[in-house]
C-alpha angles and dihedrals in degrees: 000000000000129000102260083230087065094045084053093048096052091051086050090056093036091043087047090052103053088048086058094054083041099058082037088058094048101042082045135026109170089047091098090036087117095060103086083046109066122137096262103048117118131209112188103195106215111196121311112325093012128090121148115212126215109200092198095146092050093047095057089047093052091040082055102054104036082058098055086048099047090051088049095053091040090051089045096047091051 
């Protein structure tokens, strides 16, 4: 079980993190616009208004970083 002063600590970097990307989205909007749009990303038109989109290519980028995120904060907490 963790120290409930770790587990402070972790909501405080993660809390300060989301209010980062928080502050990025607002001052800019368009800056994640590419994200959607990756190589890799499907759109499968169906008739005439339906398509279904498979963001494959954006999925494997974000598995990737959240990854990379998630091993640095288990190495620094240990």
């Amino acid at each position: 079980m963790m120290d409930p002063r770790a587990i402070g600590g972790l909501l405080l970097i993660l809390g300060g993190l989301a209010l980062i990307a928080g502050l990025f989205l607002l001052l800019y909007p368009r800056g994640l616009a590419w994200l959607g749009r990756l190589p890799g990303d499907f759109q499968i038109p169906i008739g005439q208004r339906g398509r279904v989109y498979i963001p494959l290519g954006t999925s494997l980028l974000l598995s990737l970083l959240l990854s990379l995120l998630f091993t640095l904060l288990a190495r620094l907490l240990r």
